[in-house]
C-alpha positions as CSV (number, residue, x, y, z in Angstrom):
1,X,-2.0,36.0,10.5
2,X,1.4,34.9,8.8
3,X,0.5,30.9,9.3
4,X,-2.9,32.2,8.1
5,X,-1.3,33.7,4.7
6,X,1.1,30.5,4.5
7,X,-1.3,28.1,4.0
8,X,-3.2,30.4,1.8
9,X,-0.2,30.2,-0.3
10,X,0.6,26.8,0.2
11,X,-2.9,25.6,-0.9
12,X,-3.0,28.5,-3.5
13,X,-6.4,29.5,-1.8
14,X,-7.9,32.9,-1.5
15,X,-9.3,34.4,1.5
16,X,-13.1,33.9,2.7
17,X,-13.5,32.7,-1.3
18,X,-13.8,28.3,-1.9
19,X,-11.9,26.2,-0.1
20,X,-10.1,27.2,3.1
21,X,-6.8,25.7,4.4
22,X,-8.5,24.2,7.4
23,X,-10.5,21.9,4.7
24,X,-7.6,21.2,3.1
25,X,-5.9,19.9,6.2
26,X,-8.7,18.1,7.4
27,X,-8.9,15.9,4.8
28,X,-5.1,15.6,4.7
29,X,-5.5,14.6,8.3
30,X,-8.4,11.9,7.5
31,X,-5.5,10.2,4.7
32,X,-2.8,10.0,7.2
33,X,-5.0,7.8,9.3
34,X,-6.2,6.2,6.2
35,X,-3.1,4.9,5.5
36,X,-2.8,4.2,9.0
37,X,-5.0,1.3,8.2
38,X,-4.3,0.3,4.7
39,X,-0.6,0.3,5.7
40,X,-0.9,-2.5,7.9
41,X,-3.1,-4.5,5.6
42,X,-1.2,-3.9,2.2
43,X,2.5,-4.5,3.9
44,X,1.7,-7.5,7.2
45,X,-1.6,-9.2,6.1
46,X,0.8,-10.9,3.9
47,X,3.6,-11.9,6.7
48,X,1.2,-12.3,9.2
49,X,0.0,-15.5,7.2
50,X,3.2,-16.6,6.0
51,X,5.6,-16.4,9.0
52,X,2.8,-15.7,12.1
53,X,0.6,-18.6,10.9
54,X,3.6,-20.3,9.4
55,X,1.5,-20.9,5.8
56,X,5.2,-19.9,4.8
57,X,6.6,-22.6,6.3
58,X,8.4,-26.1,4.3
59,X,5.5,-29.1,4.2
60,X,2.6,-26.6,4.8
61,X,0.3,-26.8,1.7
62,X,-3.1,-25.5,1.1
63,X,-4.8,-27.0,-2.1
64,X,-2.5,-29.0,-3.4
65,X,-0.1,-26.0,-3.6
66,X,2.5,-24.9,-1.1
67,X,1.0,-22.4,1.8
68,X,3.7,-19.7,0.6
69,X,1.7,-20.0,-3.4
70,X,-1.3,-20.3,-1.6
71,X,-1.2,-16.6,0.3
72,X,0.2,-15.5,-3.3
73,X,-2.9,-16.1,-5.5
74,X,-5.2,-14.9,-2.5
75,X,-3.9,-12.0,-2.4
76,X,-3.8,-11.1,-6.2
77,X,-6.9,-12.9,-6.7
78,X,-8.9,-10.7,-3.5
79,X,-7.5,-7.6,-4.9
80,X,-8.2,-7.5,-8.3
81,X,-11.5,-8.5,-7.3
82,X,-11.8,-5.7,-4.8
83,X,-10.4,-3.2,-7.8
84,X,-12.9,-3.8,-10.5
85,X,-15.4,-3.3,-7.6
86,X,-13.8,0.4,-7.7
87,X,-16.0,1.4,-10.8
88,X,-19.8,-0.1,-9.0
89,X,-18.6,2.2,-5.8
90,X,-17.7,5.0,-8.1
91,X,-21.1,4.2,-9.5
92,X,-22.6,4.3,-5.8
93,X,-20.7,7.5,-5.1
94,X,-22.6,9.3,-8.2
95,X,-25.4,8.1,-7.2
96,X,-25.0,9.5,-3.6
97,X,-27.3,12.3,-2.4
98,X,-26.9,13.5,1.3
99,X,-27.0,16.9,2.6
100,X,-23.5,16.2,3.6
101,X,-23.4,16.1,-0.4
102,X,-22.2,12.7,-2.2
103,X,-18.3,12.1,-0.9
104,X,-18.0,13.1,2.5
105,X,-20.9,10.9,4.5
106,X,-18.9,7.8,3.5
107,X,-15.7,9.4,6.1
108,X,-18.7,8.8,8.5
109,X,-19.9,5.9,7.4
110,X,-17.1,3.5,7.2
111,X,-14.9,4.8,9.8
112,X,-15.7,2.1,12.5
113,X,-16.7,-0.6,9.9
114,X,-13.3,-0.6,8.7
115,X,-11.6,-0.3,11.9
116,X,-13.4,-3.6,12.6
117,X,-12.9,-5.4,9.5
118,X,-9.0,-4.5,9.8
119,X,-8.8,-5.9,13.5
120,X,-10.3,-9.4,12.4
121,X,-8.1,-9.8,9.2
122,X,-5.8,-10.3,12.4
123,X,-7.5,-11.9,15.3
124,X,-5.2,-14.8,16.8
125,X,-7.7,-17.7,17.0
126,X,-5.6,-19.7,15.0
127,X,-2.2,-21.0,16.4
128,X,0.8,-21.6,14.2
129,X,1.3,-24.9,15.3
130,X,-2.4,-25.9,14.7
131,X,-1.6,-24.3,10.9
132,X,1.5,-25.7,10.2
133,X,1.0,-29.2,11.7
134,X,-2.3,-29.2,9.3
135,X,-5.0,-29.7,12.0
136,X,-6.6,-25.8,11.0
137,X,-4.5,-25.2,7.5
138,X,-7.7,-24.8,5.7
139,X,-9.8,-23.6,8.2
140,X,-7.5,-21.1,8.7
141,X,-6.7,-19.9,5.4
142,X,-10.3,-19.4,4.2
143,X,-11.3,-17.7,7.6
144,X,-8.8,-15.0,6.4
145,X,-9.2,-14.8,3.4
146,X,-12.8,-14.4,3.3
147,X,-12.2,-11.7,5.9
148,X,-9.9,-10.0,4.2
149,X,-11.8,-10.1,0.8
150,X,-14.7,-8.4,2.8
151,X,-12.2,-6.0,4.5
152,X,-11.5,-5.0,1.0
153,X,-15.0,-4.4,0.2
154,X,-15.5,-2.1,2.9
155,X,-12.5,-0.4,2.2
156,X,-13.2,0.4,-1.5
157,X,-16.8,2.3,0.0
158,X,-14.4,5.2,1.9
159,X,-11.4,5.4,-0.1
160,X,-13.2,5.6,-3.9
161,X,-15.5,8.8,-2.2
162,X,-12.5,10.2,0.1
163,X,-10.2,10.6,-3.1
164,X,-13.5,12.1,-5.4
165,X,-14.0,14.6,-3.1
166,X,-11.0,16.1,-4.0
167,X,-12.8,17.5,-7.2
168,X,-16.0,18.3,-4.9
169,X,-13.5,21.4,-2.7
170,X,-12.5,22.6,-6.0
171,X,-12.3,22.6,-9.8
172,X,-9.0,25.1,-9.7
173,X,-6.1,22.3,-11.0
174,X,-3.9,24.4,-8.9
175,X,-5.4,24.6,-5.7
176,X,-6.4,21.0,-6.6
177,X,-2.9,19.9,-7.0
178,X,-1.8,21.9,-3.9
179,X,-4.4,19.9,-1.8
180,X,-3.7,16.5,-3.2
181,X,0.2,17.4,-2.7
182,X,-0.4,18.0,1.4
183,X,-2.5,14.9,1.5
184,X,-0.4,13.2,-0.1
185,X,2.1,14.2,1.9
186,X,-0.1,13.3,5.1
187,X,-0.5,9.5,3.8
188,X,3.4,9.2,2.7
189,X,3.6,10.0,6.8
190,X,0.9,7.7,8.1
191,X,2.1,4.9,6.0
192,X,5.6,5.7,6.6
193,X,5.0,5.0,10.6
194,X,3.5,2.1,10.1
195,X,6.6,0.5,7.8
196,X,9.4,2.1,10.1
197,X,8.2,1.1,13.2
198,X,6.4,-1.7,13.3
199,X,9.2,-3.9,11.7
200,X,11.6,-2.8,14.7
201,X,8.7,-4.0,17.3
202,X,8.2,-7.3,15.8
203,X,12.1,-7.9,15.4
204,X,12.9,-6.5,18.7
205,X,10.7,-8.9,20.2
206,X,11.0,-12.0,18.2
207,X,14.6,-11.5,18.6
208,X,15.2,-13.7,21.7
209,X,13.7,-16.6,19.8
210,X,16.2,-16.7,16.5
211,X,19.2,-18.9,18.4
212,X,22.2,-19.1,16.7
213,X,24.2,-22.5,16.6
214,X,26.2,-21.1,19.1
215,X,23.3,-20.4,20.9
216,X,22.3,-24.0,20.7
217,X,25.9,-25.3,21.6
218,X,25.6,-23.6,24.5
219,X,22.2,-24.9,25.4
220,X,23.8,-28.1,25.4
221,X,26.6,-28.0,27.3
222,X,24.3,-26.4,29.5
223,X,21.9,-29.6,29.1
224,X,25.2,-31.7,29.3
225,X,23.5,-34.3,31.6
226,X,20.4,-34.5,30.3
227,X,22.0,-35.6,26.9
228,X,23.6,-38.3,28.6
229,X,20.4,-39.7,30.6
230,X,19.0,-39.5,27.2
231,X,21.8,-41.9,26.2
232,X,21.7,-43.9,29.2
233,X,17.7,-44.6,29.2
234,X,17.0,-44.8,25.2
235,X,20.2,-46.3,23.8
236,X,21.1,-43.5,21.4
237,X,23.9,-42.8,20.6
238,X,25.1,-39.2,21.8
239,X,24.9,-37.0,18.3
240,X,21.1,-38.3,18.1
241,X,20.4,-37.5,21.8
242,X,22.0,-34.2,21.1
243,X,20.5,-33.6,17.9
244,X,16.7,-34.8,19.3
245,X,17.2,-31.9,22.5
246,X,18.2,-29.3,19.8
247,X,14.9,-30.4,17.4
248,X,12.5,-30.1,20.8
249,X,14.3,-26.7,21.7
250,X,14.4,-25.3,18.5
251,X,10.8,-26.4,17.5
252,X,9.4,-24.5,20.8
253,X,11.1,-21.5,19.7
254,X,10.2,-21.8,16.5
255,X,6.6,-21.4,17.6
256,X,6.7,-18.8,20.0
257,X,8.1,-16.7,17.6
258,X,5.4,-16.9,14.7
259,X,2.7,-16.9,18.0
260,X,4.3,-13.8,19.7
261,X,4.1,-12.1,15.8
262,X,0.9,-13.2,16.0
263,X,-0.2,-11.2,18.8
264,X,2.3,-8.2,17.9
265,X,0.1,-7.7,14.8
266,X,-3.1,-8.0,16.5
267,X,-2.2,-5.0,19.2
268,X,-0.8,-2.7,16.2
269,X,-4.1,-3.4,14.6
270,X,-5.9,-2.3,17.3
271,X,-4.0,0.8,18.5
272,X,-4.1,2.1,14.6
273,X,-7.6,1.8,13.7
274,X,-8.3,3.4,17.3
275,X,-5.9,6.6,16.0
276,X,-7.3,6.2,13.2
277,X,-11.3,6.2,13.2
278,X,-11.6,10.1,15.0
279,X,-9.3,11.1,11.9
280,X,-11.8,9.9,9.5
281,X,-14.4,11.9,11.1
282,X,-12.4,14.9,12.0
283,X,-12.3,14.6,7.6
284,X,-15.8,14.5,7.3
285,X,-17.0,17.3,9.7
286,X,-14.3,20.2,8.7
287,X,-14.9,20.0,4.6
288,X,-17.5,21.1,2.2
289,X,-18.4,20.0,-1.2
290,X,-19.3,23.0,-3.7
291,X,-19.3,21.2,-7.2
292,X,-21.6,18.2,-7.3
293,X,-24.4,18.0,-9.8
294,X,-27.7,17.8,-8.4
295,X,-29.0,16.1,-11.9
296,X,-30.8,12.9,-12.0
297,X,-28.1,9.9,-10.6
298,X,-26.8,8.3,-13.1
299,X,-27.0,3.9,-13.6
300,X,-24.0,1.9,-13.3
301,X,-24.4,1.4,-17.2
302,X,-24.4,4.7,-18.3
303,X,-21.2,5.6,-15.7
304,X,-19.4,3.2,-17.7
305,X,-20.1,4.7,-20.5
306,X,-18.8,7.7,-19.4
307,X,-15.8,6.0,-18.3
308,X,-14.9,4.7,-22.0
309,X,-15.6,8.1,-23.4
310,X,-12.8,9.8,-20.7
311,X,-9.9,8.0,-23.5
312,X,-7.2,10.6,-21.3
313,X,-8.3,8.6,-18.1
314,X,-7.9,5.5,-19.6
315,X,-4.6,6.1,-20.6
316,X,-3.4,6.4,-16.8
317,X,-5.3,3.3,-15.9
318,X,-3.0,1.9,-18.5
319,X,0.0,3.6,-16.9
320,X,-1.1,2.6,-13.5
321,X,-1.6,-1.3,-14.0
322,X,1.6,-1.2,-16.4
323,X,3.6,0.3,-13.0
324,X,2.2,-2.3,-10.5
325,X,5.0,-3.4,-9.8
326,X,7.5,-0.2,-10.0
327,X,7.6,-0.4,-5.6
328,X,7.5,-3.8,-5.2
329,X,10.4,-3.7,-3.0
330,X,8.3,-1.5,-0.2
331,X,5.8,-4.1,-0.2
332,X,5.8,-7.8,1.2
333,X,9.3,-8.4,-0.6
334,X,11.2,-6.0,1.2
335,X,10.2,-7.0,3.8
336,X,11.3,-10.3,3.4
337,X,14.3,-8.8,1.9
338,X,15.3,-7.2,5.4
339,X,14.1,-10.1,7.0
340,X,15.9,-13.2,5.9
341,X,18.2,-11.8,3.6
342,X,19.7,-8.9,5.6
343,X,18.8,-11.0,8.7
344,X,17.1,-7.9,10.5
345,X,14.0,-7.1,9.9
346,X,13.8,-3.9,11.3
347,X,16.0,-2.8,8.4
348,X,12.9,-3.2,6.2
349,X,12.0,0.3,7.8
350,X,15.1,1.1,6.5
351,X,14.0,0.3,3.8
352,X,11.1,2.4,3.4
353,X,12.7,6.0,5.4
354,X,15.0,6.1,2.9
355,X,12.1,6.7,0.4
356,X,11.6,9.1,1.9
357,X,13.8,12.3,1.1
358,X,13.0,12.3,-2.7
359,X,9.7,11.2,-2.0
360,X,9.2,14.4,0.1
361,X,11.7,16.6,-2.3
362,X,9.3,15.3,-5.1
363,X,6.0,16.6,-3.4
364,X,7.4,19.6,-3.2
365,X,8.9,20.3,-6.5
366,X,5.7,18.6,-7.9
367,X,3.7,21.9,-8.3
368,X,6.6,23.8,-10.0
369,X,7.1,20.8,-12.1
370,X,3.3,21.0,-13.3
371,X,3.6,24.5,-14.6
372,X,7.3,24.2,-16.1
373,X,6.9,21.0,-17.6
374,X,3.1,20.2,-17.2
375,X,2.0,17.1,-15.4
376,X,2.5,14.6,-18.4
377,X,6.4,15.2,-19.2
378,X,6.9,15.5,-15.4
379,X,5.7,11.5,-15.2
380,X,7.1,10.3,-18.1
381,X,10.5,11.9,-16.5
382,X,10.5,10.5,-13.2
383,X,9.5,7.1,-14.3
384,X,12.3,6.5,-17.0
385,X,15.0,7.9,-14.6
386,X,13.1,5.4,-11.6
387,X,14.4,2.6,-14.5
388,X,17.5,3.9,-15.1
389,X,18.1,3.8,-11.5
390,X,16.6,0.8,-10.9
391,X,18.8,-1.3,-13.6
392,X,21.9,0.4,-12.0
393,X,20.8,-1.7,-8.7
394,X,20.0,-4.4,-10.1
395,X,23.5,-4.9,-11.7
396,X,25.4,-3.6,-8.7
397,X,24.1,-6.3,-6.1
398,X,23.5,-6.2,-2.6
399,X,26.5,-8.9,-1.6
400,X,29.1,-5.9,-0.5
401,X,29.1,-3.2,2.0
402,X,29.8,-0.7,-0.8
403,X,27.2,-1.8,-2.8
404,X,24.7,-1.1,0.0
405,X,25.2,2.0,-0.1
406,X,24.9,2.6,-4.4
407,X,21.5,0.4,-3.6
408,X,21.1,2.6,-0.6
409,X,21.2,5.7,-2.8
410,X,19.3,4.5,-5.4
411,X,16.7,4.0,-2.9
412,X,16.9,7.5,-2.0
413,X,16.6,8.3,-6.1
414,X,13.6,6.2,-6.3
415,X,11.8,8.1,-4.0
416,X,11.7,10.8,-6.8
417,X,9.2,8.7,-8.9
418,X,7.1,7.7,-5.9
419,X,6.5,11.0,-4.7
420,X,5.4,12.7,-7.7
421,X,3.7,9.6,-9.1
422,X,1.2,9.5,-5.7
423,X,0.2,12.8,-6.3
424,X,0.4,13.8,-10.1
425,X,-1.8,10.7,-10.8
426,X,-4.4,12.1,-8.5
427,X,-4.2,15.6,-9.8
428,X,-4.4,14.5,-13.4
429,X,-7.2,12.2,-12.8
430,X,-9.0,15.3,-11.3
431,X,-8.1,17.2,-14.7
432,X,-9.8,14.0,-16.3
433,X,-12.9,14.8,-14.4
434,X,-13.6,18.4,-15.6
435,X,-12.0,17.0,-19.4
436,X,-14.9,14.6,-19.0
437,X,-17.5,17.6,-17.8
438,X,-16.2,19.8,-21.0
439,X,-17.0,16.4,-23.7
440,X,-20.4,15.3,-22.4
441,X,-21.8,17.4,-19.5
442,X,-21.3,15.1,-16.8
443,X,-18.4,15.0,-14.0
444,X,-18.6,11.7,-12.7
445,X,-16.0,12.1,-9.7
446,X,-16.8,9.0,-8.4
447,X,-16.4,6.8,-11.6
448,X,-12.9,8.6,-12.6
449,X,-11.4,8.4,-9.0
450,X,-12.6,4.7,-8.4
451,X,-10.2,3.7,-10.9
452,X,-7.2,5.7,-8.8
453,X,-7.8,3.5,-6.7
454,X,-8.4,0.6,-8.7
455,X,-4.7,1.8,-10.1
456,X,-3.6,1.4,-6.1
457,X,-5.4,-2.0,-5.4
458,X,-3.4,-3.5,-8.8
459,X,-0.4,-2.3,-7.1
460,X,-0.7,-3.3,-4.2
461,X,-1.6,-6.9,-5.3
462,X,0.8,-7.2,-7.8
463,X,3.9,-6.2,-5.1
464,X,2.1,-8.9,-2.4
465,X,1.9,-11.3,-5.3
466,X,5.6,-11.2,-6.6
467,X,6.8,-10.6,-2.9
468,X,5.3,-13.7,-1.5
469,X,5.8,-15.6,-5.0
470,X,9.7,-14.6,-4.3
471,X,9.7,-15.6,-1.2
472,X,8.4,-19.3,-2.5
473,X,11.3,-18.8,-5.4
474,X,14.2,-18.2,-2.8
475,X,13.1,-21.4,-1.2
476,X,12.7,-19.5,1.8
477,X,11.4,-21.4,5.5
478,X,9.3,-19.0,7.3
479,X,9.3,-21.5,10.3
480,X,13.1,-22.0,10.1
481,X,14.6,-18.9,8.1
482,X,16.6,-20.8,6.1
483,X,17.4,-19.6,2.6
484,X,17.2,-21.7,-0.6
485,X,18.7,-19.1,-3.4
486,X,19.5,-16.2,-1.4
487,X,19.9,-13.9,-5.2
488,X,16.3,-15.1,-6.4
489,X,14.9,-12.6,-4.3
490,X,16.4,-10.2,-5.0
491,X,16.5,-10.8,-8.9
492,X,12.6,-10.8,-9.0
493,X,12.1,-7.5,-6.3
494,X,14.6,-5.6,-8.9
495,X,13.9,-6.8,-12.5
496,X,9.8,-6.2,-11.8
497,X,10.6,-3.0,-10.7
498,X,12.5,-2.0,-13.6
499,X,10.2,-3.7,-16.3
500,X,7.6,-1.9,-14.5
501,X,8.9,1.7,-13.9
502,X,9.5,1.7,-17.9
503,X,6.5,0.8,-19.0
504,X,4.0,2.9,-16.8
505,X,5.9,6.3,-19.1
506,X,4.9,4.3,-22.7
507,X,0.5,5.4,-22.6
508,X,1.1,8.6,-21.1
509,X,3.1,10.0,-24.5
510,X,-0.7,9.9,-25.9
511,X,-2.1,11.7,-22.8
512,X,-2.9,15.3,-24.2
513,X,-4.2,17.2,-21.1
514,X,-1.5,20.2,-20.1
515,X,-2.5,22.8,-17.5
516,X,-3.8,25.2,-20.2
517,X,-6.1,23.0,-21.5
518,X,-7.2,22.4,-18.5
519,X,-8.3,26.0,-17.5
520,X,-9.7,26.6,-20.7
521,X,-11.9,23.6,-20.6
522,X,-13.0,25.0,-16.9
523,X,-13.7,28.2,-18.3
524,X,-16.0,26.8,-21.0
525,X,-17.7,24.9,-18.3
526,X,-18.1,27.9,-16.3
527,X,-19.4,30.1,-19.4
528,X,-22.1,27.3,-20.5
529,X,-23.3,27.2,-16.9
530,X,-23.6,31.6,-16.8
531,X,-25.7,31.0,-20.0
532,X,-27.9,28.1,-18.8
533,X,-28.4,30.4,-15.7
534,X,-29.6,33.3,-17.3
């Protein structure tokens, strides 16, 4: 009974009335192994081309344009495609008529296509050396990216209906906000394995192939004789026998390392989408949807009509493409970060844990926040402190052990942001939904939370854009991990995250939504419907 009343007062539910906290954790449970999935796509589809295939790698060009460009402009170019999908699936959503009700069917649906899409954006067919020495370059790249573009597609048809049915629990903003808080919560956690964890697999067992030139002097004196027979039978001198042995060892390694990441991301692949599929149906079976209108569908036309008329939802697709690029560092370009600038990758989990704390102290404070401040000052707030913090960084450097740890703390600070941003934006788009109900009649849940995630697919291609583009600025060698312009990186992770953080706050000083307006526009709603009714 006292867990019972504790999540009755953590979801700010009531008893046998609406929604029930096992709902509410159910579909919590089907985002953690969401972002089980989209974790692995939106942070290692990205560095499984580049440094697995070795598209990353000096000499390797696809389409006149250097393999590193190349993975840039796919994945910007697949994922902005996949995002202004968002608003057709929204459409579909609407549409929808099941007597599992419009939302939840697509949990069952598009549980195992997903899973299978996500396992063959990695199948290892291809071997780097093929890739790099050119013989499968192309062949390669448009096998995966035509796989990964359809990945996306599949993707958009759960996650636009998973996030709408938010709205279909409940129209209470509050018990709405508590639910999107926990499931937010959930994803932060499924996503956050993925980030910590698999970076320390990869690097612990790559790590045997990334020889030091000590490594390689010791190979040598080790090799001593086989140097000199090289001498002896090719009349070489001894530096260019030496220096031949150390190309053949150090190519072979080379190789097996991109080829053993190959088949590291493969197996994570496949042991998260078989976690995650039973969570996506665990999501569908244990909720019900109680406001959906059972009206005439609406066509894609007249949805997007709807869509212009929500102006307060437009406004946080403004803020949302604006901050693309506020947590570009815990995409592809931290990564690389940990990776060849820190020389560890597994710090790149680092990385993201430290996140974390403020991120979590965010979700928590995010509901007291809402009612003292209301959701619009509360991310407005955030996001010009996330700039402050971020220019701070950005002048302090990374080149000292003490200014590791300011960079370190800011990290911590930026969490602040980036929890409260993942679920205010969700909560306020469900406030757009019953804003949009209260002006024309309609709710359209599927058209206002397709462009959430239209607001998540920008982001995620603008931080795999600028995080592989940075990698191609820094003159970085996937196949080598040599360095070009070691402070390029970091430049371009730091200054698009400030740029970015500051600009997302500018639209939403017109957003006019606060929590009373909310529940009197709900009441309205309620009172039109009593009349109808009678």
């Amino acid at each position: 009974m006292k867990l019972d009343g504790f999540l009755h007062k953590l979801f700010g539910t009531t008893p046998g009335k609406g929604v029930q906290p096992k709902e509410a954790l159910a579909y919590s449970v089907a985002g953690f192994g969401q972002n089980f999935i989209c974790t692995i796509i939106g942070s290692y589809i990205t560095v499984f081309m580049t440094d697995a295939l070795l598209f990353g790698a000096d000499g390797v060009m696809v389409g006149g344009v250097s393999g590193a460009v190349a993975v840039a402009i796919l994945m910007l170019g697949a994922r902005i495609f996949d995002a202004f999908n968002d608003p057709i699936m929204g459409s579909v959503v609407d549409k929808t008529r099941t007597k599992w009700g419009k939302c939840r069917p697509y949990l069952k649906w598009m549980a195992v296509p997903i899973g299978i899409m996500t396992i063959l954006c990695f199948l290892p067919v291809f071997s780097a050396e093929s890739v790099y020495n050119g013989t499968q370059t192309t062949i390669a790249f448009a096998t995966i990216g035509t796989i990964y573009v359809l990945w996306s597609v599949a993707y958009t048809i759960a996650d636009v209906p998973y996030w709408g049915l938010s709205t279909c629990l409940t129209n209470n903003t509050v018990t709405r906000g508590n639910i999107l808080t926990v499931a937010r919560m959930f994803c932060t956690v499924g996503a956050g394995i993925v980030t910590v964890f698999l970076p320390m697999i990869t690097g612990s067992l790559t790590s045997k192939f990334k020889y030091t030139q000590e490594d390689i002097a010791l190979i040598l004196s080790d090799k001593a004789d086989a140097v000199k027979n090289m001498v002896a039978n090719q009349g070489i001198t001894a530096e260019e026998a030496a220096q031949t042995f150390v190309g053949t060892v150090r190519n072979g390694m080379e190789i097996a390392n991109a080829d053993t990441l190959k088949w590291t991301y493969f197996f994570a692949a496949v042991i998260l989408v078989v976690a995650a599929i039973p969570m996506f149906f665990y999501g569908f079976k244990n909720t019900t949807e109680r406001f959906t209108s059972d009206e005439n569908p609406p066509s894609f036309g007249h949805n997007l009509k709807l869509l212009f008329r929500n102006k307060e939802l437009l406004l946080i697709v403004l803020s949302g493409i604006l901050g693309g690029a506020r947590m570009v560092y815990s995409y592809t370009g931290g990564l690389y970060f940990a990776k060849y600038i820190l020389h560890n990758e597994g710090l790149y989990g680092i990385i993201t844990l430290l996140v974390v704390p403020g991120g979590l102290v965010a979700s928590i404070l995010v509901p007291w926040m809402s009612k003292k401040f209301t959701k619009k000052w509360s991310y407005i707030a955030v996001h010009l402190f996330g700039g402050v913090v971020m220019t701070v960084m950005y002048f302090v450097g990374y080149d000292a052990p003490w200014k590791m740890i300011i960079c370190a703390i800011g990290l911590v600070l930026l969490g602040i942001p980036q929890g409260v941003n993942n679920i205010i934006t969700y909560a306020m788009i469900g406030d757009t939904v019953d804003y949009l109900e209260w002006k024309t009649g309609e709710r359209g849940e599927g058209i206002c939370f397709a462009m959430q995630t239209l607001i998540n697919k920008i982001g995620m291609a603008v931080g795999a854009f600028i995080g592989v583009l940075s990698m191609s600025i820094a003159g970085i060698n996937a196949r080598t991990y040599e360095v070009a312009n070691p402070d390029a990186l970091w430049d371009v992770l730091i200054i698009s995250g400030v740029v970015s953080m500051f600009a997302c706050a500018v639209p939403m000083f017109f957003y006019t939504i606060t929590e009373k307006k909310q529940a009197k526009m709900v009441a309205e709603i309620e009172a039109r419907k009593a009349k109808v009714t009678k």
